[in-house]
N, C-alpha and C positions, 0 to 999 in steps of 0.2 A: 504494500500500500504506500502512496507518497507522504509525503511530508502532512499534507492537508489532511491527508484521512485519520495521516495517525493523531493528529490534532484533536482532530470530533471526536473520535473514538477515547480517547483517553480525557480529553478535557482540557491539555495543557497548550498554547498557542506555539505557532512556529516558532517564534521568535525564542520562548523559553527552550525546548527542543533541542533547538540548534547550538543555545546557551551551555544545555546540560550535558550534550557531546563534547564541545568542546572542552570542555571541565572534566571527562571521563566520570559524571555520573551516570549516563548509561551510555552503552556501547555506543561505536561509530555507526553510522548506518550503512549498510551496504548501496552500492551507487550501480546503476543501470549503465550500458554502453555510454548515455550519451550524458553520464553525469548525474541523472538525480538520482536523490536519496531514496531508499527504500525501506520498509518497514514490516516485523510482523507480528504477528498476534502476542509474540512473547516482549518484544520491545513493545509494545501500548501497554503490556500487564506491567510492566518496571516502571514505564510513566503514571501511570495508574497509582502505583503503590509511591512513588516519587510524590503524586499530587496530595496523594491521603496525608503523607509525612507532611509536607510542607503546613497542609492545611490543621495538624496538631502542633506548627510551631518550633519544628525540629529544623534542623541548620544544616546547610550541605554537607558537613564536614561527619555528622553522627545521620545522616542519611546515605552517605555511602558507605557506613558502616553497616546499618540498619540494612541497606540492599546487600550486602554483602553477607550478612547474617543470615537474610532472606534466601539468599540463592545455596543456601551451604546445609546439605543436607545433615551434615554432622554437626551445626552448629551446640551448643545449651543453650539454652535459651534462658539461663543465667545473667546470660553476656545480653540479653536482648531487655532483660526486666532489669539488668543496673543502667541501662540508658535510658532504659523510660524513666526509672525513679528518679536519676540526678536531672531529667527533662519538668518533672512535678516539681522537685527541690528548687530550678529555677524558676520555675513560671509562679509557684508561688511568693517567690523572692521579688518578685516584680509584679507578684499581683498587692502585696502587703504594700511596695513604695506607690503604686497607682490609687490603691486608699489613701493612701500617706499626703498625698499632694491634692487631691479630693479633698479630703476632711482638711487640709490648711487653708484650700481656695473658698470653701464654705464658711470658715470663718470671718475669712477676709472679707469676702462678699457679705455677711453679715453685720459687718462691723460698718461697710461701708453707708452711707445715707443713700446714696443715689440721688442726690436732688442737684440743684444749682449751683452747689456751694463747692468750690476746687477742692477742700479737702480730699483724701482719696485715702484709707488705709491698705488698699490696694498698692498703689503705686508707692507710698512708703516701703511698704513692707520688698517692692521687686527694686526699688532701690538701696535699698540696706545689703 
């Protein structure tokens, strides 16, 4: 299939595709006589599994670990549940400072009048 099919099929756009070849996170594609790229069922299932990861938040770098894990019959899957867990250990890490900065902007915005008058505890407070 070309480039475009394996697009629809898998969900991820050319542009990305061509990104993730060159990046060796999924193979090269095999190319026809006259040059274009070709595709098959098993390259859309890696873009597939490529797009799922991205879409949990995962980073190229423990996604080609992840597709590596995937394709490896002998893997433990040990190896697979301590990257998910240190991937929860971040995201929670950053879900705790995205409250963080919430609950300080709620203040601010609280504090502030909003009417006519230039005070601003806002703008204090991002100039300090």
């Amino acid at each position: 299939m070309t480039i475009g099919d394996a697009a629809k099929a898998s969900g991820v756009n050319a542009k990305l595709i061509r990104y993730y070849e060159s990046i060796g996170l999924i193979p090269e594609a095999g190319r026809t006589a006259s040059g274009y790229r070709v595709y098959s069922d098993r390259d859309v299932n890696v873009l597939r599994f490529v797009k799922r990861a991205r879409t949990l938040g995962f980073g190229i770098e423990r996604i080609q670990k992840l597709v590596g894990l995937w394709q490896d019959r002998s893997r433990c899957s040990s190896e697979v549940k301590r990257i998910a867990l240190q991937h929860i250990d971040e995201l929670e890490a950053k879900i705790a400072e995205l409250q963080a900065m919430r609950d300080t902007l709620h203040e601010l915005a609280d504090a502030c009048h909003g009417d006519e008058r230039p005070d601003c505890p806002i703008l204090k407070d991002l100039a300090s």
